[in-house]
Every structure is written in structure tokens, then in C-alpha cells.
N, C-alpha and C positions, 0 to 999 in steps of 0.2 A: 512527086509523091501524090497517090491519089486519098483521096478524103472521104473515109467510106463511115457511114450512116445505119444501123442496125434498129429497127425497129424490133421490139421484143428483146431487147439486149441482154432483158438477165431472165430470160427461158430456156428452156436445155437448150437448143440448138443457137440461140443465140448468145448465151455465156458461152458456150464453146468457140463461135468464131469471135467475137468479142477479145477474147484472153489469147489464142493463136493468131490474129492478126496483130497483136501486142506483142507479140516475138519477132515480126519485123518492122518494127518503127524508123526503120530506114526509110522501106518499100509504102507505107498507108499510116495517116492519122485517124484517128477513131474519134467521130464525132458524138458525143453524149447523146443518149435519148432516152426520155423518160415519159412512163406511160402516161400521165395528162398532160403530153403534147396536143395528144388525139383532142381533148376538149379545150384546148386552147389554141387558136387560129393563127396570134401573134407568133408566139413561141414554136408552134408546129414549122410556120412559113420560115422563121429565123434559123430550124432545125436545115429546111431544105434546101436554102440557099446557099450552106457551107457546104452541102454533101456533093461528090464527082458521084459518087455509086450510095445508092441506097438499098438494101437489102431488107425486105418487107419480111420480118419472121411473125410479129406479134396476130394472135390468132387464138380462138378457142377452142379445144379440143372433146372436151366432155364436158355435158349439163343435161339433166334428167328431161327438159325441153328441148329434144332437135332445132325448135325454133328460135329458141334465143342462140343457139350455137350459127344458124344461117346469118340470122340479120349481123349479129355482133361482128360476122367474118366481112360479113357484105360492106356494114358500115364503115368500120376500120379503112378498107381498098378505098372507099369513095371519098371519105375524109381525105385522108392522103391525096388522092389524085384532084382532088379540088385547090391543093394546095399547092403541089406541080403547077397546074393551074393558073391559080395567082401570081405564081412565084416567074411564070414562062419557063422553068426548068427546063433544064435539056438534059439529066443527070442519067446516069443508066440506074433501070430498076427493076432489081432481081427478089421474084415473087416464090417464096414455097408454095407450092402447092402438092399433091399430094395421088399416088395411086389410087387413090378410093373416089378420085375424079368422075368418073364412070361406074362407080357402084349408084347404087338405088339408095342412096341415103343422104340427108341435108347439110352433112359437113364437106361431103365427098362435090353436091351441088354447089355450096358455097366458094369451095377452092375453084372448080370451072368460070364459074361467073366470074369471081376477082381476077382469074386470072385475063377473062378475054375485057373486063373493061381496064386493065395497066396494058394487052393490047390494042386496046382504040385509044386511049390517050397517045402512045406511042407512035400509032399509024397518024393521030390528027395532029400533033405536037411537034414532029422530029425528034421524039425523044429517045432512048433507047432501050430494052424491053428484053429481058429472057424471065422466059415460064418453065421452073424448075419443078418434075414433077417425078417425087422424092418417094420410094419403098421405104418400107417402116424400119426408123432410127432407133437404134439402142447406144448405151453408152455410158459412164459414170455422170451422178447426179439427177440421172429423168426422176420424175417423181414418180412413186406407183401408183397403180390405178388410175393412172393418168397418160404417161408418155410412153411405158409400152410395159407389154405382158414380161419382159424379161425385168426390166425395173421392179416390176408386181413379184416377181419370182424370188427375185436376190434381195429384198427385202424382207417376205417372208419369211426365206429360211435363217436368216441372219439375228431373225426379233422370236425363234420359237415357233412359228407360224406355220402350215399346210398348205403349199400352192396345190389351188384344184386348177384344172385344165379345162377349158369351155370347148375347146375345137383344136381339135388334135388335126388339123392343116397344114401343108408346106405354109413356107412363109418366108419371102425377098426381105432379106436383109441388109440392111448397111449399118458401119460402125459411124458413133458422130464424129470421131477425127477425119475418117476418110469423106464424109459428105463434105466438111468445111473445107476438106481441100478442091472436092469439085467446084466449090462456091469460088473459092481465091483462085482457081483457074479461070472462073468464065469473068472473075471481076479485072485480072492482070493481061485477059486477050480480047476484054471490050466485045465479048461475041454476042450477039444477039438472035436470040429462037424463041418464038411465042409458045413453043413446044422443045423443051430437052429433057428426056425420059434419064434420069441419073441414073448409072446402073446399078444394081445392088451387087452386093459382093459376097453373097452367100443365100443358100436355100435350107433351111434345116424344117425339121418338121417340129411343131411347140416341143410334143415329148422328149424329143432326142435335144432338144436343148437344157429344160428341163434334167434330164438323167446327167447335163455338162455339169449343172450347176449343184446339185443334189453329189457328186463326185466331187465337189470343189469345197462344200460344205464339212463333208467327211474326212478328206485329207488335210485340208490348208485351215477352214475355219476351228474347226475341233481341234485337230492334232500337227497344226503347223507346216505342214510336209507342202512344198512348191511341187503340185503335179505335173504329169506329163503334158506338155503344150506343143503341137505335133503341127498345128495350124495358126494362120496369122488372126483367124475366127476368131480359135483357142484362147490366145493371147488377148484379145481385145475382149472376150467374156467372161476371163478368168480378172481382168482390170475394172471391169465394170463390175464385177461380184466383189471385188475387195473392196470397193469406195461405199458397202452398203451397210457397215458395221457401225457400231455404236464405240468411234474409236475411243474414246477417252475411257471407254471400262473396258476395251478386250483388250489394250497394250497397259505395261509390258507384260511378256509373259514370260512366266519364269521356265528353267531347264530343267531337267530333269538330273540332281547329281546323282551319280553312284561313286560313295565315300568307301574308302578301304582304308589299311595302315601307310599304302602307299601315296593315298592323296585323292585329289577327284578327277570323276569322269566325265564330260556335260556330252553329249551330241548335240552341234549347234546348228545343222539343219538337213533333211533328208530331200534328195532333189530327184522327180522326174524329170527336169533340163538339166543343162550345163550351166555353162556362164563364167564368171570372175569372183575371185573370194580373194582377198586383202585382209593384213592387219597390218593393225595401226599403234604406237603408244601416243602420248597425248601429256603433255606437261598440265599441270595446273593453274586454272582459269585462261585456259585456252580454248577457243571455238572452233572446229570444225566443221565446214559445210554452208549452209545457208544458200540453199540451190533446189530447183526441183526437177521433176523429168513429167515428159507427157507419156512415154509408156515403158520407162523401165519401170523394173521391181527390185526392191533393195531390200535387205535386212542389215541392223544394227544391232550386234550381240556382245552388249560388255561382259567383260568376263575378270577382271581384276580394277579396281576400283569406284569412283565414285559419278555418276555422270547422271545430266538435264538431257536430255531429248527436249526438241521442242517441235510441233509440226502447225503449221496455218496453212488453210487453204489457201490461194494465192487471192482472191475477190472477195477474201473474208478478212475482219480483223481479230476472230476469236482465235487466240491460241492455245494448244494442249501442251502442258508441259508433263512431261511422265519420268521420274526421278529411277533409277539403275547404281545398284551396290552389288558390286562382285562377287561377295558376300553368298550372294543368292542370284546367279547369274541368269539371266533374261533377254530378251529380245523387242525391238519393236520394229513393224515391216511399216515402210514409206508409201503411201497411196501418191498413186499419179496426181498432178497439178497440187500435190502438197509442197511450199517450201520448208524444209529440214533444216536441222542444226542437233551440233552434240558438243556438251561444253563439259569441259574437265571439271568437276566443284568438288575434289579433293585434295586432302593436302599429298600423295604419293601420284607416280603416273597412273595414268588410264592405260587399259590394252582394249584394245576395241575390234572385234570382227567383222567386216566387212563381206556382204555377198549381194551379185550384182546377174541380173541372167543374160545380159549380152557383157565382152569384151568393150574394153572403154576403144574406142574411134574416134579423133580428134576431128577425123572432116564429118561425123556423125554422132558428135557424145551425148545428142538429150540429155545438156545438162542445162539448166537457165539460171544466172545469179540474181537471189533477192533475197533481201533480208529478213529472216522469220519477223 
């Protein structure tokens, strides 16, 4: 089992590997790290001694002074590797660094320099070294105006807001599930490159991402509809625009009846994919669920009785509880890395709708058990 170390732990990129290396706790132990390691000598060194792999994320990204954004990047590297240092580590240590390496700007300078002095420790140390140099990350939870223009966007539109467009550019993309797996590939084959260019996995131009998301707002956030998802892009930018709502006031949502002598009509959801749709009844004070997914999409739509939804992020301990009477039938969709639950609190059964956009796969079910 290796004993891997994340500096920046609870940054986008590093809550992400953070929580997915926590799904195989067979395979890696996650060693704690917290930002005043950096100013504490003891505790930094005690951090680096437990670590097989350290993964150097913590880093500043914007600040009105280019120069506090060089030194702070600078400082960070040389602290750490002073501690290597002390410590004789022999650990492998894998550095983000970043395309804009070779741009003309003092963040893009600062990712270079870190990166070539974690290679001369490495060259002087025996230690072991890959410079991971990473196209621009999108993904659920970046912050806006900070982690990327698509965070800035799905925020926007979510809060009322008008995404303006500064440079309508292509632009190399990667999703953050898929970068964290590049990560746990180069940490599970020990490979060492002072240079590995990550590849992105998409080219779209701001606009045309932009018009994804402005499509997504119109169908799914206003009027509920799961649009067409034609691309695994698709899929990964339609899951990063849902984790940008203000859940606890846009669930549940109620249906639409249409009442006659004959009874009612709900349409419980309109799909441009496929997928799996299940129903379920459900006895009283009984729970179903308590599980999350890293990229399915789910909806929960009671439709005769009384029912708690409950959702928590999984690194968080605020839960939403959102309360569903049949009565007035409703829906609430599961965001990825939420664990879920749905508890009968009536005295009659539950009937509960289930819809899911891939088929369940036992040697693939994204599903993980935890307790809301």
C-alpha cells in the first residue's frame, strides 16, 4: 500500500484526488496535510516522512500582484524541498505545473522554476521526480474567478448573472476526474519525467462552450429536461454545471399535474439520453440509498406519499434535508460526489420513481456506500 501525501488537499484539484484515492483504500493511505505545515518545520518534516508519493498541488493562482503570486509559488517548492532535505526523503514527487509555463507571465514563470528546482533535488538526492504540465482544468466545485472561465460561467448563469467572454480562443481542456487519473497512473507506475505534457481531452473555443452551458441552463436548470449528451465533454460539462446551484432552494421541484374527472397526469421527466428508470415502493421509516456516484445523474421523483431526501457532500458535514408529499409530486436530481438517501416518514407506502442515464453494471456501477 503506498502512502501518498497531497499538498493543497482541499483545492479543486486536490479535493478531487484527495476523495478518489479514498475509493481505493486497499491500493493508497492518504496522509493528512494542512496548510500551516508550510510554516511549521516540525510538522511539515513529520508530514514527509510518512509520505511513499507526495503530490505538490498547493499553489496560488490569482492576486492583483503577479508578484506575490511568483514568490508565494516559489516559496511553497523551496520550503518543501528543504524539508526532503532534512528529512533524506527518497519519496516520489509529483509537481503540477502548468501550460502557461512558457507564457510571458509570473505564474506561468513560477510553475517553471518549481518545477526545475523538485528536478535538481531529485537529480542531487536520488529522489524521484515527475513534472506534470497540466492544460486548463474544469470540473465540479472550482471556484469562479479563480479556477477556470467555465466555473466563472456555470456560476453565473445559475445566480442570475451575464457571463461576458474576454477572448473567444480555442482552449485545451481536461475534465478534473480525468486529470486525477493521470495522477494515480504516474503515482501506481513510479514513472519519473522532469517533463510530462498531460494531454487534454478536448479543444472547444470559450463561445461554443459558453452556448453548452447557456443550453443547459434553458433545458435542465429552468425547465428540468436532461439534454442531449452526445460527448463524454458533454457529460462531464453538463456535471460540472449541475454542482453550481444553490441546492437547498432549487430542490424539490414540483411537477406539473394535469387534473381531470379521471385523475392526474405528472410528466416525470423529458430526456435527450436514455438510461434506466425504476420504481420503487418503500414501507414506512424505511431508508433507501445512502450512496453516491462520481458521474452518474440520478433523479428521485415521489409521486404517492410522504418522503426526507437527504443529500451531503461527501468532505462536508452540512446536510440538506428536502421533505416530498405526493400530494404535490416533485423531484430532486443527485449531484455527483453527493451521498443520497430517501426515507419513507409516512404512515402509507412510498412510490418512488427512479431515473438513472447509464444502465446499472455490477463490474461498473459508480456506486459508493456512505452514510448521509
Amino acid at each position: 500500500m503506498k502512502r501518498i501525501g497531497i499538498t493543497g488537499q482541499n483545492g479543486f484539484v486536490g479535493s478531487h484526488l484527495y476523495n478518489t484515492l479514498g475509493l481505493k483504500s486497499d491500493e493508497f493511505e492518504r496522509i493528512n496535510f494542512e496548510r500551516n505545515f508550510f510554516e511549521d518545520s516540525e510538522k511539515l518534516d513529520e508530514f514527509v516522512k510518512q509520505c511513499d508519493v507526495i503530490v505538490h498541488l498547493a499553489a496560488m493562482n490569482r492576486h492583483p500582484d503577479a508578484g506575490v503570486i511568483f514568490n508565494n509559488n516559489i516559496d511553497l517548492v523551496k520550503i518543501l524541498v528543504a524539508s526532503l532535505e532534512r528529512t533524506r526523503s527518497k519519496t516520489h514527487v509529483l509537481f503540477s505545473s502548468s501550460s502557461q509555463e512558457e507564457k510571458d507571465n509570473l505564474y506561468g514563470k513560477s510553475k517553471k522554476e518549481g518545477r526545475e528546482i523538485f528536478a535538481e533535488w531529485a537529480m542531487k538526492s536520488g529522489g524521484k521526480f515527475t513534472g506534470l504540465i497540466i492544460p486548463n482544468v474544469f470540473g465540479p466545485f472550482g471556484k469562479p474567478n479563480y479556477n477556470s472561465f467555465i466555473a466563472t460561467f456555470c456560476h453565473k448563469l445559475t445566480h442570475d448573472e451575464t457571463p461576458v467572454i474576454d477572448n473567444d480562443g480555442k482552449v485545451k481542456l481536461i475534465y478534473v476526474g480525468e486529470l486525477v487519473q493521470e495522477i494515480i497512473d504516474k503515482i501506481e507506475t513510479a514513472e519519473t519525467q522532469n517533463i510530462y505534457e498531460v494531454p487534454h481531452t478536448s479543444e472547444n473555443k470559450v463561445s461554443e462552450v459558453l452556448e453548452k452551458l447557456k443550453k443547459y441552463k434553458q433545458l435542465y436548470f429552468d425547465n428540468g429536461e436532461i439534454p442531449e449528451l452526445t460527448t463524454r465533454f458533454d457529460l462531464n460539462l453538463f456535471n460540472t454545471f449541475r454542482c453550481y446551484f444553490e441546492i437547498r432552494d432549487h430542490y424539490p421541484v414540483k411537477f406539473t399535474q394535469h387534473i381531470d374527472p379521471r385523475g392526474a397526469f405528472v410528466e416525470v421527466i423529458r430526456l435527450g439520453i436514455g438510461g434506466q428508470c425504476s420504481f420503487s415502493t418503500t414501507v414506512p421509516g424505511i431508508t433507501r440509498g445512502n450512496h453516491f456516484h462520481t458521474r452518474k445523474i440520478e433523479r428521485f421523483a415521489v409521486i404517492k406519499g410522504k418522503a426526507l431526501i437527504q443529500l451531503r457532500k461527501i468532505d462536508t458535514e452540512e446536510v440538506l434535508d428536502f421533505y416530498l408529499d405526493g400530494k404535490e409530486p416533485a423531484y430532486v436530481d443527485m449531484p455527483i460526489w453527493y451521498t443520497h438517501n430517501i426515507k419513507n416518514i409516512g404512515e402509507e407506502e412510498l412510490y418512488t420513481i427512479f431515473w438513472i442515464n447509464e444502465p446499472f453494471n455490477a463490474e461498473d456501477a459508480d456506486t459508493y456506500f456512505l452514510e448521509v
